[in-house]
N, C-alpha and C positions, 0 to 999 in steps of 0.2 A: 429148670435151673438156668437153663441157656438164653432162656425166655426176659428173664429177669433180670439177667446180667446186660442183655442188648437194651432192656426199656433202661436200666439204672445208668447206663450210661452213655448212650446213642440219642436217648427219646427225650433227656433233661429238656427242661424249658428252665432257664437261669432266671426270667424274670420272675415276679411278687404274682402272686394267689390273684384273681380276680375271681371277685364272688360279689353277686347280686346287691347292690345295695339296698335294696328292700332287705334281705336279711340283716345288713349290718345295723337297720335300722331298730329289728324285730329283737335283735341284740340287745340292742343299747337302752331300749326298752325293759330289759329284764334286769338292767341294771350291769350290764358284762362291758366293758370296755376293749374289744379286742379289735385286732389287724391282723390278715393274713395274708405277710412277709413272706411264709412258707405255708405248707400244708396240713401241719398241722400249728393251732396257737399254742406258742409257751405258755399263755396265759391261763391258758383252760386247762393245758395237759403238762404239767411238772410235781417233782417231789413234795414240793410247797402246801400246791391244791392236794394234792392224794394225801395228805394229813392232816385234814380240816372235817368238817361234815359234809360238804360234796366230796372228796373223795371218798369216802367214807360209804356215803349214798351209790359211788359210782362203781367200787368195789360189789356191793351188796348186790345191786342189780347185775353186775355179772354170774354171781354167783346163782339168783333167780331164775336168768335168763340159761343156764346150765342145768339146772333143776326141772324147767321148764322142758326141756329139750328131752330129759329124761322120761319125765312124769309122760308125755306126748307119745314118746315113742320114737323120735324124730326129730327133724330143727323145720321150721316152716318150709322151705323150698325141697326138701324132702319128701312131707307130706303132699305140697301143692303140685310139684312137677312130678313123681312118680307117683305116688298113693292117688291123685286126681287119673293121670292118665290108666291107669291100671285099675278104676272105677271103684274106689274101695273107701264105701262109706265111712269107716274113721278118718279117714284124711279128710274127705268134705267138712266134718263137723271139728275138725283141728282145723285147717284151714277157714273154715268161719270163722272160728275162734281167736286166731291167730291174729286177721284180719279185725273184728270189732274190736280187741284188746289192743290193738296197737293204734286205731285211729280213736280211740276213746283217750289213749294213755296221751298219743302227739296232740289231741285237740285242746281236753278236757282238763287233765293233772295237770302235763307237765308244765304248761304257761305257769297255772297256781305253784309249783311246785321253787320254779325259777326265780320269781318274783319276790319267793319270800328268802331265799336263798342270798348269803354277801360272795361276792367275785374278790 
């Protein structure tokens, strides 16, 4: 707690977000209009969007992603850092798992996914 209180207010950086512009581009491509003023965008994350079908969508997949954790046994750094170190063949074939699903989901879907989606 002590941790968090020095970074919240010792470790501030007052100025605006800098972030890649290659992604703001990879953005603006999917159709998103955003800036990041701060850390997170109003844009992407307010009341507004969480009651649309991206929020909608963004709820759902948390709720997946809880499911998943469950069904697993574990959440991926669980499996990967302790089940990997302690040689324990489930955790390899989750951690495979984990791993193909997630660079299938950031490569494959989610561009499609974005693309069809209104900001």
């Amino acid at each position: 707690m002590a941790g968090g209180c020095v970074a919240g207010t010792l470790l501030q950086n007052p100025g605006p977000m800098r972030v890649n512009p290659a992604l703001l581009s990879e953005m603006k491509g999917y159709g998103m209009n955003v800036s990041f003023p701060e850390l997170i965008p109003n844009s992407l994350f307010n009341w507004r969007v969480l009651l649309n079908l991206n929020g909608f969508l963004m709820i759902a997949g948390g709720f997946l992603v809880g499911f998943g954790t469950r069904w697993a046994g574990g959440c991926t750094s669980g499996h990967s850092i302790m089940g990997l170190s302690n040689l324990q063949w489930p955790s390899l074939v989750a951690t495979i798992s984990f791993m193909a699903g997630g660079f299938f989901m950031a490569n494959v879907l989610l561009p499609v996914i974005l693309k069809h989606l209104t900001w």
